[in-house]
BADO-722025 format. One record per atom (N, C-alpha, C): atom name; x, y, z; residue in three letters; residue number from 1. Coordinates in Angstrom, 1 decimal, always signed. Example, Ala and Ser with C-alpha at 12.3 -4.5 7.8 and 13.67 -1.06 7.14 Angstrom:
2
atom|px|py|pz|res|n
N|+13.2|-5.7|+7.8|ALA|1
CA|+12.3|-4.5|+7.8|ALA|1
C|+13.2|-3.3|+7.8|ALA|1
N|+12.8|-2.2|+7.1|SER|2
CA|+13.7|-1.1|+7.1|SER|2
C|+12.9|+0.0|+7.9|SER|2
REM end
This chain:
131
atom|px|py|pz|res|n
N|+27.4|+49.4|-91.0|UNK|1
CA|+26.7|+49.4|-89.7|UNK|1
C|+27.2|+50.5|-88.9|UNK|1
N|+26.5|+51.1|-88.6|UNK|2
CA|+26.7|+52.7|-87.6|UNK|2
C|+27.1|+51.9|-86.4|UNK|2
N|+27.6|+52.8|-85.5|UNK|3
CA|+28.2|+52.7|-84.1|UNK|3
C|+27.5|+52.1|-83.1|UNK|3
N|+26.3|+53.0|-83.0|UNK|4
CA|+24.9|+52.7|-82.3|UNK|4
C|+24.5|+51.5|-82.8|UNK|4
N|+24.1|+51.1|-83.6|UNK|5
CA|+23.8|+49.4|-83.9|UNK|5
C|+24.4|+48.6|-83.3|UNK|5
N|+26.0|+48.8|-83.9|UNK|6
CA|+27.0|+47.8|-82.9|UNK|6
C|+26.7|+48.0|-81.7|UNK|6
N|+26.6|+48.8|-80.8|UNK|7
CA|+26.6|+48.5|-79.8|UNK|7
C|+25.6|+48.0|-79.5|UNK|7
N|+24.3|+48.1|-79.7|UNK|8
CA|+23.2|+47.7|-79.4|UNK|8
C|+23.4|+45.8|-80.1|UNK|8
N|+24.0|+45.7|-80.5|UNK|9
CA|+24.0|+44.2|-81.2|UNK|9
C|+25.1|+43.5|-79.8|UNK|9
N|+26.0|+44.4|-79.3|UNK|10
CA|+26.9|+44.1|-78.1|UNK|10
C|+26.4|+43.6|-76.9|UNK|10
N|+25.4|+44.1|-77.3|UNK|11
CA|+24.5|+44.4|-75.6|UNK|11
C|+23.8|+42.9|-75.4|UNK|11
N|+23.2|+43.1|-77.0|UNK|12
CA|+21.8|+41.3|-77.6|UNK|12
C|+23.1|+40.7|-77.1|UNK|12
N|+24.1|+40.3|-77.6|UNK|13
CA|+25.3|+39.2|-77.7|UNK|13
C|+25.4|+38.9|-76.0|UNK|13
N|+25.8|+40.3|-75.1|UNK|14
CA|+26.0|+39.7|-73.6|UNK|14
C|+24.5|+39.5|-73.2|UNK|14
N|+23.5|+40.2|-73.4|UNK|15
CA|+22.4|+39.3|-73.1|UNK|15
C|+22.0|+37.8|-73.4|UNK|15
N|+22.0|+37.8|-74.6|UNK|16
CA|+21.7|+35.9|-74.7|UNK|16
C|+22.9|+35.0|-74.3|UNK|16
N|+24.1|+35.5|-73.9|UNK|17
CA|+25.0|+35.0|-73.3|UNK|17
C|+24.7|+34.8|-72.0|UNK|17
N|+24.8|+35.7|-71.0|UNK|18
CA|+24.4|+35.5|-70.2|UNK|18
C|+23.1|+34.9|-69.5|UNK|18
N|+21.9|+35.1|-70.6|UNK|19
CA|+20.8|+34.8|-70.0|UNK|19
C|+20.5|+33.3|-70.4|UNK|19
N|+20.9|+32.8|-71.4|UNK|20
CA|+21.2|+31.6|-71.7|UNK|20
C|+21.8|+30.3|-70.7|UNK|20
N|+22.8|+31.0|-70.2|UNK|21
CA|+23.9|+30.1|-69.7|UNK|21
C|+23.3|+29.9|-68.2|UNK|21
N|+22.8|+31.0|-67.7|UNK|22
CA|+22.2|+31.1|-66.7|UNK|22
C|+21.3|+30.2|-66.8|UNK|22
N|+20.3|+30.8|-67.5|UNK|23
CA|+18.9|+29.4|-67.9|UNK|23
C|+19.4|+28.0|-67.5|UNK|23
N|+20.5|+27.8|-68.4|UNK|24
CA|+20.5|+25.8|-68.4|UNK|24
C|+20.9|+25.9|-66.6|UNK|24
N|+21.3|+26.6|-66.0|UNK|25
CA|+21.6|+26.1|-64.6|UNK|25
C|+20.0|+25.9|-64.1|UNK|25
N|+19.3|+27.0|-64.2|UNK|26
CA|+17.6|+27.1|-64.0|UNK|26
C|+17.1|+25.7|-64.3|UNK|26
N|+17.2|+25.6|-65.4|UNK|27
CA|+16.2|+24.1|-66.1|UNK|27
C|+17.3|+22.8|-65.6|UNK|27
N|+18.3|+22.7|-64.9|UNK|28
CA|+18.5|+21.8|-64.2|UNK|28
C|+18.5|+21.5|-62.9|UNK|28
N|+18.2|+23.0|-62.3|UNK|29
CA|+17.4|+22.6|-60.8|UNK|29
C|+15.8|+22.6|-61.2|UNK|29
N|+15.2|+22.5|-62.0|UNK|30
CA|+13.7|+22.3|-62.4|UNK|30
C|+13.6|+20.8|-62.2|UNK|30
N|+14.9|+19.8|-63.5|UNK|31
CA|+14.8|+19.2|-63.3|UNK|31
C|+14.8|+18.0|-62.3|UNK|31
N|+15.8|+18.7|-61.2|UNK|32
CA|+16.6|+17.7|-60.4|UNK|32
C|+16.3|+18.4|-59.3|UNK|32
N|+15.1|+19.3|-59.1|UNK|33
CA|+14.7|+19.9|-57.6|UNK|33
C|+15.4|+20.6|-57.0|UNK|33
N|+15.0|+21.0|-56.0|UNK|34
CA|+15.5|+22.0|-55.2|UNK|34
C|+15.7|+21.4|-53.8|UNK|34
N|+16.0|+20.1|-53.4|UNK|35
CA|+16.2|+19.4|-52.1|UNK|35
C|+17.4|+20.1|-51.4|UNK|35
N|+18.7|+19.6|-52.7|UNK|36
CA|+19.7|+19.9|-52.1|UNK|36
C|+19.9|+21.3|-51.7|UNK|36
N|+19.3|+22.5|-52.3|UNK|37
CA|+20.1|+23.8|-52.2|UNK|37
C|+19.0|+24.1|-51.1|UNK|37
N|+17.8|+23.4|-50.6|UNK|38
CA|+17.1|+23.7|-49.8|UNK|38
C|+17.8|+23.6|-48.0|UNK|38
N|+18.5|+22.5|-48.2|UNK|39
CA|+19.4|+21.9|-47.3|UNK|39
C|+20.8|+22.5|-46.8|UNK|39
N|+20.8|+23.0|-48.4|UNK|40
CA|+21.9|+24.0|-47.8|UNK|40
C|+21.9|+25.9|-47.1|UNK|40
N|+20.9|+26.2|-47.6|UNK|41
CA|+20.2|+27.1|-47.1|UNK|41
C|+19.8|+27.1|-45.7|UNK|41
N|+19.1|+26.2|-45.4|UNK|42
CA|+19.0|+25.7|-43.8|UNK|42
C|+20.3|+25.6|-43.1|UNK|42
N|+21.4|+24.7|-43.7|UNK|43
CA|+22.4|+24.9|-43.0|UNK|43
C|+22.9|+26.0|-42.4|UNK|43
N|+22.5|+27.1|-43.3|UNK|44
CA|+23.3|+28.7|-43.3|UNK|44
C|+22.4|+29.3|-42.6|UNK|44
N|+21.4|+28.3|-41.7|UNK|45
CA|+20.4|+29.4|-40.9|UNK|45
C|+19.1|+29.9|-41.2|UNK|45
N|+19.0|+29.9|-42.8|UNK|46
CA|+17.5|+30.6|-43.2|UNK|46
C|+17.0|+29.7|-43.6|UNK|46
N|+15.6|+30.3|-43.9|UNK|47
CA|+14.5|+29.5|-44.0|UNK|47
C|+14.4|+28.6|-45.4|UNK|47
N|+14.3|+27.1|-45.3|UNK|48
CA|+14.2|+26.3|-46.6|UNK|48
C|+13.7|+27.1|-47.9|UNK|48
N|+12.4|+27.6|-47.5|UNK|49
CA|+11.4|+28.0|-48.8|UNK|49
C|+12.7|+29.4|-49.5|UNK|49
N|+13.5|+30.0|-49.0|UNK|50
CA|+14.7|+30.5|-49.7|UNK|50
C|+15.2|+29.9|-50.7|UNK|50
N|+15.1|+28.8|-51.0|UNK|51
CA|+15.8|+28.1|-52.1|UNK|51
C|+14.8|+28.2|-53.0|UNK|51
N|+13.7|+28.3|-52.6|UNK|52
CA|+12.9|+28.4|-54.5|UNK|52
C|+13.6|+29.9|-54.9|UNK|52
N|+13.6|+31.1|-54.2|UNK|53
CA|+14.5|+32.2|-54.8|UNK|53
C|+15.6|+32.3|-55.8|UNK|53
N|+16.2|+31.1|-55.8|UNK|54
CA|+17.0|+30.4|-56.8|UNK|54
C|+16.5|+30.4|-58.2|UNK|54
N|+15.1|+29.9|-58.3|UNK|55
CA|+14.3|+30.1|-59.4|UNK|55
C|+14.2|+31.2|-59.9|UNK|55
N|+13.8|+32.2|-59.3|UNK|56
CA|+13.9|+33.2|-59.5|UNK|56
C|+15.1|+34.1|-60.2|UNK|56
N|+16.1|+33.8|-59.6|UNK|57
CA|+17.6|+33.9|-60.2|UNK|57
C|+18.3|+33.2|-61.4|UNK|57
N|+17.3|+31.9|-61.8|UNK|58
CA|+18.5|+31.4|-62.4|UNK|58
C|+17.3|+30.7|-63.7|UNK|58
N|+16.1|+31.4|-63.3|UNK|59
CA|+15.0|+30.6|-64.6|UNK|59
C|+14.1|+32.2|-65.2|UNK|59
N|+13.5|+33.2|-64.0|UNK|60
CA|+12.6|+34.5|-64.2|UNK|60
C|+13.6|+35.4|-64.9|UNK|60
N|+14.7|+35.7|-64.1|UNK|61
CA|+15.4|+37.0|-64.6|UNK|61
C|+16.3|+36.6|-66.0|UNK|61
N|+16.9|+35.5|-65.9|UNK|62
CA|+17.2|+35.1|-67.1|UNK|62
C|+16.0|+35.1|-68.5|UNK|62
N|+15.2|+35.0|-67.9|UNK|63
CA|+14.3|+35.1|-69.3|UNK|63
C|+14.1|+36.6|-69.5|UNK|63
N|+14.0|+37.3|-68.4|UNK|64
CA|+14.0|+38.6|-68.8|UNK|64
C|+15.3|+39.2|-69.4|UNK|64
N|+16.2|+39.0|-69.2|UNK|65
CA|+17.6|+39.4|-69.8|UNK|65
C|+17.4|+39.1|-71.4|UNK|65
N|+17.1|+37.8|-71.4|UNK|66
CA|+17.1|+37.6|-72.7|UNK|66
C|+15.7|+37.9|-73.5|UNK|66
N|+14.7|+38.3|-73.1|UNK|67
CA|+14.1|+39.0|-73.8|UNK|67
C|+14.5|+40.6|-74.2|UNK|67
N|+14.9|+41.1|-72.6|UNK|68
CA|+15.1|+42.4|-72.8|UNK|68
C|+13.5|+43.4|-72.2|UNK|68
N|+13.4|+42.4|-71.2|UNK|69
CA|+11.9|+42.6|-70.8|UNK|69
C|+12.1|+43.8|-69.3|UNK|69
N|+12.4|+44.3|-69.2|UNK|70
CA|+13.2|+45.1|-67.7|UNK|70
C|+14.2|+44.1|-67.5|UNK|70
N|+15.1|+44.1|-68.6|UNK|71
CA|+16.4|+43.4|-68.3|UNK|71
C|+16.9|+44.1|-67.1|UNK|71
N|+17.3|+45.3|-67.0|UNK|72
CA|+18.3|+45.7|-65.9|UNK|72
C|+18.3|+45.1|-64.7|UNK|72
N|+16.1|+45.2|-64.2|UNK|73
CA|+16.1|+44.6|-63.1|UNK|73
C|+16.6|+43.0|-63.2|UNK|73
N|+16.1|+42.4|-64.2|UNK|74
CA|+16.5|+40.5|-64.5|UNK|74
C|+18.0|+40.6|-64.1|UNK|74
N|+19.1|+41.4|-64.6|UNK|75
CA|+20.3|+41.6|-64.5|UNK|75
C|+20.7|+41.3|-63.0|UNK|75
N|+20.2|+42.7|-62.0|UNK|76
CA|+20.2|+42.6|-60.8|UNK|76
C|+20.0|+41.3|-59.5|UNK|76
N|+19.1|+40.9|-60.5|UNK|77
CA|+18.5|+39.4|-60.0|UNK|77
C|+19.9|+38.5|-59.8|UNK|77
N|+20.3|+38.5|-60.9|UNK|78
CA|+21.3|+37.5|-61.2|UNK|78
C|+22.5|+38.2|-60.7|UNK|78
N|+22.9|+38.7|-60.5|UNK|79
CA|+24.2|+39.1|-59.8|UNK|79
C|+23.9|+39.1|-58.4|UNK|79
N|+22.9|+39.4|-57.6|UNK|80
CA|+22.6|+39.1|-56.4|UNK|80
C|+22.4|+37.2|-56.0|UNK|80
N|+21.8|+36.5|-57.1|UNK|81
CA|+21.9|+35.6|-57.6|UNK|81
C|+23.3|+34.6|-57.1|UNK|81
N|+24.4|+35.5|-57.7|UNK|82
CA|+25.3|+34.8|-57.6|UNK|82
C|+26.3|+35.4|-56.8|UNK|82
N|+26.4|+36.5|-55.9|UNK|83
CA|+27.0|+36.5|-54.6|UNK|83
C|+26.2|+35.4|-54.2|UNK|83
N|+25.0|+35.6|-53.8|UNK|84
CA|+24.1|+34.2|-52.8|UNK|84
C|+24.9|+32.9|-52.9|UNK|84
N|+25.3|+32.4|-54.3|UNK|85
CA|+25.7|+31.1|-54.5|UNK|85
C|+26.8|+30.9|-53.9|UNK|85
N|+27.9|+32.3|-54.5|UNK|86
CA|+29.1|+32.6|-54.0|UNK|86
C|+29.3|+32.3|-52.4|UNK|86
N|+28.5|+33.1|-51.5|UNK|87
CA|+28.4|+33.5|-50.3|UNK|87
C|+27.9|+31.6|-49.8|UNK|87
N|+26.7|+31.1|-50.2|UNK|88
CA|+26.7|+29.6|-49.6|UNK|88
C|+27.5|+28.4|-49.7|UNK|88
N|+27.9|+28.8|-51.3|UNK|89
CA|+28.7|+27.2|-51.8|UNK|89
C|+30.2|+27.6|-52.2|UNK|89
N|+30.7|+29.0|-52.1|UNK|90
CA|+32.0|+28.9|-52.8|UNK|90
C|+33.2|+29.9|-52.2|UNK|90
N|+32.1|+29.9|-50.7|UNK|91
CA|+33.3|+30.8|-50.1|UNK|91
C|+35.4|+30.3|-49.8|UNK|91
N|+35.2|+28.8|-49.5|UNK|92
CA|+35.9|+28.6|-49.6|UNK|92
C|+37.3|+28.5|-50.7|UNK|92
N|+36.4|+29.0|-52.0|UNK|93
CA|+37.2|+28.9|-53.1|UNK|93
C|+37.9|+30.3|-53.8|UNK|93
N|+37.5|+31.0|-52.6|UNK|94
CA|+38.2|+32.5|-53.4|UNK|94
C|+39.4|+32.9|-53.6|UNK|94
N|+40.0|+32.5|-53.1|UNK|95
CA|+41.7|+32.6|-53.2|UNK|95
C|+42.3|+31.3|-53.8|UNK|95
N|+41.5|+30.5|-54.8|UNK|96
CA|+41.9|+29.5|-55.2|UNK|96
C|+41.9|+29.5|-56.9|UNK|96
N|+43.2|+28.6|-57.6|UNK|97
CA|+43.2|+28.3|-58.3|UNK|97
C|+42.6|+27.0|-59.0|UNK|97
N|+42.5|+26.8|-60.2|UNK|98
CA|+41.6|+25.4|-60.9|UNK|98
C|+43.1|+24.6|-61.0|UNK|98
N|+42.4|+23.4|-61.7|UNK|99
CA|+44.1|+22.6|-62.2|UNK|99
C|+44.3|+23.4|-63.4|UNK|99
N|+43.9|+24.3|-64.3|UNK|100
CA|+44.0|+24.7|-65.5|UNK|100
C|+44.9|+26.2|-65.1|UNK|100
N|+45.2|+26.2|-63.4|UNK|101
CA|+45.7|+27.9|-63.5|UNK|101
C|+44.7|+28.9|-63.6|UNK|101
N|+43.7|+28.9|-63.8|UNK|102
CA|+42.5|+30.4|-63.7|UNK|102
C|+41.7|+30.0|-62.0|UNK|102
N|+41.3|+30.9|-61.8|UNK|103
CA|+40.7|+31.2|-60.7|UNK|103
C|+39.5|+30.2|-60.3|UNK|103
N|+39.7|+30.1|-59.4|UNK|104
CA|+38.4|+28.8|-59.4|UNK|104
C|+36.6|+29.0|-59.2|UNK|104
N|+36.5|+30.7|-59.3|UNK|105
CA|+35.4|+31.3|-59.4|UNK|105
C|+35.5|+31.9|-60.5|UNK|105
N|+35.7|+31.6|-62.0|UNK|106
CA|+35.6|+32.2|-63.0|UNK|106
C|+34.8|+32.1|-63.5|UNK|106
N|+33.9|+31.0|-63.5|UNK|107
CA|+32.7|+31.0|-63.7|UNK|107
C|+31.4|+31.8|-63.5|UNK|107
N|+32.0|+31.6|-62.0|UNK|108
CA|+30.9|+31.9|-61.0|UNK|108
C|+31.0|+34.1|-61.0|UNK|108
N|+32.4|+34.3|-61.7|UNK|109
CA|+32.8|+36.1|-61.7|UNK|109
C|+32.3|+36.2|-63.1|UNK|109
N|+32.3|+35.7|-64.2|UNK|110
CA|+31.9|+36.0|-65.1|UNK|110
C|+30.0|+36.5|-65.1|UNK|110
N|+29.5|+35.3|-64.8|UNK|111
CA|+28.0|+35.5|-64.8|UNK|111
C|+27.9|+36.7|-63.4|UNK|111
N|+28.5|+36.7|-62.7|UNK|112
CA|+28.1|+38.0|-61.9|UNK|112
C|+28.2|+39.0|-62.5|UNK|112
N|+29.5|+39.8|-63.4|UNK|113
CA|+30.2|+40.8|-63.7|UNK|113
C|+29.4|+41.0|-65.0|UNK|113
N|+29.3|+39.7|-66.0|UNK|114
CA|+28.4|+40.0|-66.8|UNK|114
C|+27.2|+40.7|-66.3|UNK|114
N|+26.2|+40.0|-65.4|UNK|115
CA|+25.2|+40.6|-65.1|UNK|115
C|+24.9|+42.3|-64.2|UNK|115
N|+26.4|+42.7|-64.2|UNK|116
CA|+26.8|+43.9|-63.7|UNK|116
C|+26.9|+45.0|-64.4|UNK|116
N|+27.1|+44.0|-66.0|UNK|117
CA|+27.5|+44.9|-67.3|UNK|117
C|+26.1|+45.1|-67.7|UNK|117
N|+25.4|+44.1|-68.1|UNK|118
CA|+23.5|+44.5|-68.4|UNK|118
C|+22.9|+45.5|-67.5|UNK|118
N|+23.3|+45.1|-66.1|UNK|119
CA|+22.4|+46.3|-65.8|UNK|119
C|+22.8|+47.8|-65.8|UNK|119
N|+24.2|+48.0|-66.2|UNK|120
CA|+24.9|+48.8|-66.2|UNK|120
C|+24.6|+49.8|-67.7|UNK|120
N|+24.5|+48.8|-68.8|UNK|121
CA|+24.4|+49.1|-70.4|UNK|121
C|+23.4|+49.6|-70.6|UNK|121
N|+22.3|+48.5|-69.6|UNK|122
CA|+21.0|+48.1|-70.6|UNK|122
C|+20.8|+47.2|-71.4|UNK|122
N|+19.5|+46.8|-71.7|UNK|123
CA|+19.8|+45.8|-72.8|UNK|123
C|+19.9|+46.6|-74.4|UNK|123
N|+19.7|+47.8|-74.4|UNK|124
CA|+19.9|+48.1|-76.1|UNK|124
C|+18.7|+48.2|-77.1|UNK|124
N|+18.5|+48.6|-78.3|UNK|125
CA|+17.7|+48.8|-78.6|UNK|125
C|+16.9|+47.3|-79.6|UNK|125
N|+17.5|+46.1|-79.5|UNK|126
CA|+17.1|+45.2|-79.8|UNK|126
C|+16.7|+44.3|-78.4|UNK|126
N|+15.7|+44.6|-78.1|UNK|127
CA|+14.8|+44.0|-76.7|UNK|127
C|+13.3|+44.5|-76.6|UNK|127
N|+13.1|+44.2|-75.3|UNK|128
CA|+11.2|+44.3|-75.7|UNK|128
C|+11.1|+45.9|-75.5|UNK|128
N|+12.1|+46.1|-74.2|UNK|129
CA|+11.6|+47.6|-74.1|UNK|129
C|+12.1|+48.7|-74.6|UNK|129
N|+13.1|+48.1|-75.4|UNK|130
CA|+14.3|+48.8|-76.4|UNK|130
C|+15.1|+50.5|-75.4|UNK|130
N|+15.6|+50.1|-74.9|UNK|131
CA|+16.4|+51.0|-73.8|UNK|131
C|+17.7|+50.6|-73.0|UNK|131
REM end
């Protein structure tokens, strides 16, 4: 396997990584609604219908990532995506550790930084728009 392959096989791997993981967050606010983050959104001052934008971040761009459909932009989605989450639900937790010792937004830094690396790479030549 040439160089260029691998990489491009690097790129498919953090794509369906990322766009995957993202998804099941997606298809569980499908399932379970969008009340609460609606609520919490208001809290922070803006307007309820903000919280469908969530969908957008965490069900549309994810499918784009993992198609590789203008992943870059899907990418962008999702790292703005998840400052937003960061910035509403996890500010308190930045300077904090888990009971495990790792950072208590590693989670939440990975799917960002991942999605920083896609739009950064591209998705590669195994995607729809192969770039």
């Amino acid at each position: 396997m040439n160089q260029a392959t691998m990489q491009d096989m690097g790129r498919l791997i953090l794509r369906l990584a990322l766009g995957v993981l993202i998804l099941l967050h997606g298809f569980a606010k499908l399932r379970g609604g969008l009340g609460g983050i609606e609520g919490m959104v208001q809290a922070h001052g803006l307007p309820g219908v903000f919280a469908y934008l969530v969908l957008v971040g965490e069900v549309v761009a994810p499918l784009m990532v993992i198609i590789g459909l203008h992943a870059r932009i899907g990418a962008v989605l999702i790292a703005i995506n998840m400052l937003v989450a960061v910035f509403l639900v996890h500010m308190g937790d930045l300077g904090r550790l888990n009971n495990t010792g790792g950072w208590a937004l590693e989670l939440q830094a990975m799917f960002l930084f991942g999605a920083v690396a896609v739009a950064l790479l591209g998705p590669g030549r195994f995607s729809a728009n192969q770039r």
